[in-house]
C-alpha positions as CSV (number, residue, x, y, z in Angstrom):
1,X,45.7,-7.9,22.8
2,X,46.4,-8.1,26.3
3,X,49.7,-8.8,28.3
4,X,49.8,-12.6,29.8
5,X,52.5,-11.9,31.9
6,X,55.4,-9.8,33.0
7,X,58.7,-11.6,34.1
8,X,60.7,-10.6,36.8
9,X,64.3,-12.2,37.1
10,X,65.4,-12.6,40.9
11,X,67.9,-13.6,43.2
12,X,65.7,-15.2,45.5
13,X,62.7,-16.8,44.7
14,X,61.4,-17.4,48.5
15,X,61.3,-13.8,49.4
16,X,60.1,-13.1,46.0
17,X,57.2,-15.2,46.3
18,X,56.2,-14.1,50.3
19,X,56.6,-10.4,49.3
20,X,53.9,-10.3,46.2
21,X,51.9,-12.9,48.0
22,X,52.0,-10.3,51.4
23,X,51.7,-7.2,49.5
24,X,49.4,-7.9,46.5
25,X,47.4,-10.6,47.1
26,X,48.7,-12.7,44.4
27,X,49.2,-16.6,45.1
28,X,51.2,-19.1,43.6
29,X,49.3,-21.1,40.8
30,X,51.8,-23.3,39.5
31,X,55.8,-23.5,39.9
32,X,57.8,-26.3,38.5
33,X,61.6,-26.5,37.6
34,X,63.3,-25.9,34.0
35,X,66.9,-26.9,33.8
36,X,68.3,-25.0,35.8
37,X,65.9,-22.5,36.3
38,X,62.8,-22.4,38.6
39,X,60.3,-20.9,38.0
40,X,56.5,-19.4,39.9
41,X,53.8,-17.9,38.6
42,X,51.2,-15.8,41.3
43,X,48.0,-15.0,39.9
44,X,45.0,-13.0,41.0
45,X,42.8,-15.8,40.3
46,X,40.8,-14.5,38.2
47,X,43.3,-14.3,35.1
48,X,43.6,-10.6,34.8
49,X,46.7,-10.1,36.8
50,X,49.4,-12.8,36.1
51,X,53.3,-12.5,37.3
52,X,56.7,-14.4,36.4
53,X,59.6,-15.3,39.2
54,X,62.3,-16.1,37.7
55,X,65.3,-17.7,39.5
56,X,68.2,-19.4,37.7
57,X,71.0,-19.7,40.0
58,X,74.5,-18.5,39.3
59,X,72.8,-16.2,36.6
60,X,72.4,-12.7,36.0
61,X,69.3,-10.9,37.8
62,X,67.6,-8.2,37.3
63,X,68.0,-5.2,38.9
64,X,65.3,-3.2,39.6
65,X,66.3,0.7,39.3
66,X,63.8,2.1,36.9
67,X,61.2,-0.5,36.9
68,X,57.7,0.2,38.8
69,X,54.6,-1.7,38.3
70,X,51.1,-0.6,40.1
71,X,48.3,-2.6,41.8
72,X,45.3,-1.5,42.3
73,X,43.7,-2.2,46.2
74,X,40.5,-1.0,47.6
75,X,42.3,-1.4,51.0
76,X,45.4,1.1,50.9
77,X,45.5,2.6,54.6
78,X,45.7,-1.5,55.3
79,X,48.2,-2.0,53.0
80,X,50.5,0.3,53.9
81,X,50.2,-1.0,57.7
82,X,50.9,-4.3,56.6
83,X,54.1,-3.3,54.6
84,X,55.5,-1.2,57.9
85,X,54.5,-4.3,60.0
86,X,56.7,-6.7,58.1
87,X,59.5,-4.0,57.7
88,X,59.5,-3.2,54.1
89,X,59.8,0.9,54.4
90,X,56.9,1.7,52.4
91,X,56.8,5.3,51.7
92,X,53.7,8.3,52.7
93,X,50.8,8.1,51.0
94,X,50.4,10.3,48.7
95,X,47.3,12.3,46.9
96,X,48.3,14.1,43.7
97,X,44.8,15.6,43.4
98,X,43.2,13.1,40.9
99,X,41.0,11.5,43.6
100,X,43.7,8.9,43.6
101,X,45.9,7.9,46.7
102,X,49.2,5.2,46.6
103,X,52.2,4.4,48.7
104,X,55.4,2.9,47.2
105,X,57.4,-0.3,48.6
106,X,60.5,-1.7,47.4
107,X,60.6,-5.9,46.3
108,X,63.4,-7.8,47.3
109,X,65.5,-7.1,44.1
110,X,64.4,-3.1,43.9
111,X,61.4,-3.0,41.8
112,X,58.8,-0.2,42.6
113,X,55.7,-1.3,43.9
114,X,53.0,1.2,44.3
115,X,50.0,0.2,45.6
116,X,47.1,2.8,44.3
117,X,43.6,3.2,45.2
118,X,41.4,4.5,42.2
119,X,37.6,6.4,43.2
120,X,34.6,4.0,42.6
121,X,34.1,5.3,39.0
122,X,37.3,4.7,37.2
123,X,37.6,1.4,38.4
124,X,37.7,-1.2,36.2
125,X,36.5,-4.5,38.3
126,X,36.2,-5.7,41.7
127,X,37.4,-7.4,44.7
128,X,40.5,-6.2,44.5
129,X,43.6,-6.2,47.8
């Protein structure tokens, strides 16, 4: 068993989309309305990584205090470039002494990103962001 998906509710699907797309490579593979609610999946491509937008108008959202997710990026100085280029406050990076580096950004609706780089051996594919 593996997880398809996570789901992420937000108030604006636009910014949504252009901030996973920016920060972890993910594109759009298929968006379509339902009812009122419209919807976009972004997908690594390779069907590993798979993520949910969510946006029904007048509708609850989620807010992000307490959720993080990680990506994995073989390019993290980059990264974290990118994310002060477009203004997105990303923190220091940050070694915790496990060969590993990450930074953390904020999405639009307050999810923790953290972008994490992971030494050659305890990776667990390639061609990653």
């Amino acid at each position: 068993m593996h997880i398809k998906h996570i789901t992420f509710r937000v108030r604006d699907l636009e910014r949504s989309i252009w901030f996973y797309e920016i920060m972890t490579g993910l594109a759009v593979s298929r968006r379509f309305q339902s009812g009122p609610a419209e919807l976009a999946f972004l997908t690594n491509g390779d069907g590993e990584t798979e993520i949910e937008l969510l946006h029904i108008p007048q509708s609850q959202t989620f807010e992000g205090q307490g959720m993080f997710i990680c990506f994995e990026t073989d390019k993290l100085d980059e990264m974290r470039r990118l994310a002060h280029e477009h203004g997105l406050n990303p923190s220091e990076i940050q070694a915790p002494g496990d060969q590993t580096r990450y930074f953390y950004v904020y999405d639009p609706d307050g999810v923790s990103v953290q972008l994490r780089s992971f030494p050659r051996q305890n990776r667990t594919g390639t061609g990653r962001n």
